[in-house]
C-alpha positions as CSV (number, residue, x, y, z in Angstrom):
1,X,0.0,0.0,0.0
2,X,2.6,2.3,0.4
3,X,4.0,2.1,-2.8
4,X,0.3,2.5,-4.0
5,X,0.0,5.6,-6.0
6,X,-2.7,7.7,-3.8
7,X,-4.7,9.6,-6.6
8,X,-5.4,6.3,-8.1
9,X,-6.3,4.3,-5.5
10,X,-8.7,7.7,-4.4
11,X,-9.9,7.7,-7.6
12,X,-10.9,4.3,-8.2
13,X,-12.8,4.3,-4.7
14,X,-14.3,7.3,-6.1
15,X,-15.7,5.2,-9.1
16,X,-16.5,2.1,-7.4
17,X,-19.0,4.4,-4.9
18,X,-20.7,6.5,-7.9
19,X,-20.9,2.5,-9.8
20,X,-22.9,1.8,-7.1
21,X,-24.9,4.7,-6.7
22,X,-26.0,4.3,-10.9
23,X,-26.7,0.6,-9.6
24,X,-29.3,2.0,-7.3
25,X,-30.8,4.7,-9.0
26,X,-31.0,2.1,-12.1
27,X,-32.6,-0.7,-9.7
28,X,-35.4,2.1,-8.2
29,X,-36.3,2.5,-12.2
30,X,-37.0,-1.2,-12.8
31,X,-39.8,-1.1,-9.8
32,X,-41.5,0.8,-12.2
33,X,-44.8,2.0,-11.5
34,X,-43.8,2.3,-7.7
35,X,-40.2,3.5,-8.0
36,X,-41.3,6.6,-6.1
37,X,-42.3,4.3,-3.1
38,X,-38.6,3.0,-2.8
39,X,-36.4,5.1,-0.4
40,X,-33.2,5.9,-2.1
41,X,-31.1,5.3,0.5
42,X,-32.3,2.2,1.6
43,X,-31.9,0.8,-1.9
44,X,-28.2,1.8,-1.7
45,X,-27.3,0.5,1.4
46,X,-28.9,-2.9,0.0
47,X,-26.7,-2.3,-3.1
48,X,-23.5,-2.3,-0.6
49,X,-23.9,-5.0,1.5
50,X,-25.1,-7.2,-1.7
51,X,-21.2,-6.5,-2.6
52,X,-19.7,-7.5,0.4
53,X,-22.1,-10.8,0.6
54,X,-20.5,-11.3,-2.6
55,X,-16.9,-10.5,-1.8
56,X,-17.2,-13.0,1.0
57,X,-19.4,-15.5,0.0
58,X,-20.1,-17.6,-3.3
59,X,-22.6,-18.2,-6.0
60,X,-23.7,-14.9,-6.0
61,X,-25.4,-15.2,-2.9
62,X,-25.2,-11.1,-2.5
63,X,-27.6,-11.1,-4.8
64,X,-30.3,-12.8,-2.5
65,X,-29.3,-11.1,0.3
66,X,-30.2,-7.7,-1.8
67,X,-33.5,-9.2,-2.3
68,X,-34.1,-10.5,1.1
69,X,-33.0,-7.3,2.5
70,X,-34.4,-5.4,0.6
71,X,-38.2,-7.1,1.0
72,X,-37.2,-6.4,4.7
73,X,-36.9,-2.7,4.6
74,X,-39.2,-2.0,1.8
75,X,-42.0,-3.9,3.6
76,X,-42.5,-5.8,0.0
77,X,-42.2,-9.2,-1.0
78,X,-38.9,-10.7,-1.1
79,X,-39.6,-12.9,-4.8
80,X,-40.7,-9.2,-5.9
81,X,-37.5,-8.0,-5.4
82,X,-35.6,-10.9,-6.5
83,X,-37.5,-10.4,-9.8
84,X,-36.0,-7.0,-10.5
85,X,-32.7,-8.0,-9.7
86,X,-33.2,-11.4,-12.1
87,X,-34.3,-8.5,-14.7
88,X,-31.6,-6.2,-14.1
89,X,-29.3,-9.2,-14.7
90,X,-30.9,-9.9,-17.9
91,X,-30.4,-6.2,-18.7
92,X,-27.1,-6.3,-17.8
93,X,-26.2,-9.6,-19.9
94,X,-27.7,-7.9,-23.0
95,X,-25.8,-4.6,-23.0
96,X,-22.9,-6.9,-23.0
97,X,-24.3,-8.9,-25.6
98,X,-25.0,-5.0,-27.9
99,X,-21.5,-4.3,-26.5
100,X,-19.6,-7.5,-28.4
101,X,-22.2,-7.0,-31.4
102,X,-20.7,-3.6,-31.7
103,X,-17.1,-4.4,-31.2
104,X,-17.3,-7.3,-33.8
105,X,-18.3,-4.3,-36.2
106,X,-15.0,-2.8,-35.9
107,X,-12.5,-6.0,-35.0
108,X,-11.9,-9.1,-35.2
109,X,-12.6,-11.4,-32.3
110,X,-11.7,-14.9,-30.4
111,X,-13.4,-17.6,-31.4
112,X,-14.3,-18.0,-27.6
113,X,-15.7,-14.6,-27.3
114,X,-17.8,-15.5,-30.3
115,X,-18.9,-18.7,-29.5
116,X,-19.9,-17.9,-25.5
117,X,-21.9,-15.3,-27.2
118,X,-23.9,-17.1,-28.7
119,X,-24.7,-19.3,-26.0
120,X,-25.4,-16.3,-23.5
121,X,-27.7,-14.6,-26.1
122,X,-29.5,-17.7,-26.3
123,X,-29.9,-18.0,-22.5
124,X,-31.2,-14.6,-22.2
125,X,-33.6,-15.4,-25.4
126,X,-34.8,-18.7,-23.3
127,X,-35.4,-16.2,-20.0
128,X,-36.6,-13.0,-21.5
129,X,-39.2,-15.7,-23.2
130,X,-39.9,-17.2,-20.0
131,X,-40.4,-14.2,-18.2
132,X,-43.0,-13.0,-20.6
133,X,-44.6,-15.9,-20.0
134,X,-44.7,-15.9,-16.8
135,X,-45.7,-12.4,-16.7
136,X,-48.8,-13.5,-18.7
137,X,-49.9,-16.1,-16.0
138,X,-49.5,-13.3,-13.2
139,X,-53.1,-14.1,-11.8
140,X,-52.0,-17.9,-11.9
141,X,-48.8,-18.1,-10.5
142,X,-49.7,-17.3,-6.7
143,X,-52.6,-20.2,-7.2
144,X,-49.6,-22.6,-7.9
């Protein structure tokens, strides 16, 4: 640490807070007609302690603790949270997808890159289908 340059290490503490603040502000927006309802910073502190559940802990479990947490604080139903996050990961998985799409425009890429491409794209295919689906049954679903 001491041979660390400071203005870096400041500066990339400075991005990894503001990342997470866009992660919040982006998460309120997908509870969409009653993002008003959610409390900012509530949402935020969720958002933080989902990253250090997944610093410490595999699988991803941060992201059901954000869920959990958040269904706590929020007073709402935990599965209604986890939704937005399972949407927000879709999200997030297609922008990457736009983001290879675009850089295969402009240079040539690993076979790799290409073929795990493909088999993300058709994963998210297979769950954006699903959750329309499922979004259709919405009166059925709790009968189950």
């Amino acid at each position: 640490m001491r041979q660390a340059n400071m203005w870096l290490l400041g500066a990339a503490l400075l991005t990894f807070l503001l990342t997470q603040v866009v992660k919040a502000i982006r998460w309120r927006a997908l509870f969409y007609p009653e993002h008003r309802a959610r409390r900012f910073g509530n949402l935020l502190s969720v958002v933080y302690v989902g990253q250090m559940v997944n610093a410490a802990l595999p699988a991803r479990l941060g992201e059901v603790a954000r869920a959990y947490l958040l269904g706590r604080l929020e007073t709402i139903s935990a599965a209604y949270a986890f939704g937005t996050i399972v949407l927000e990961k879709a999200l997030d998985s297609l922008m990457l997808l736009l983001a290879v799409l675009v850089l295969s425009l402009f240079m040539p890429l690993p076979t790799w890159v290409k073929g795990s491409s493909l088999v993300v794209s058709g994963g998210m295919v297979a769950m954006l289908a699903l959750m329309t689906v499922l979004s259709r049954w919405q009166g059925r679903l709790p009968a189950w």
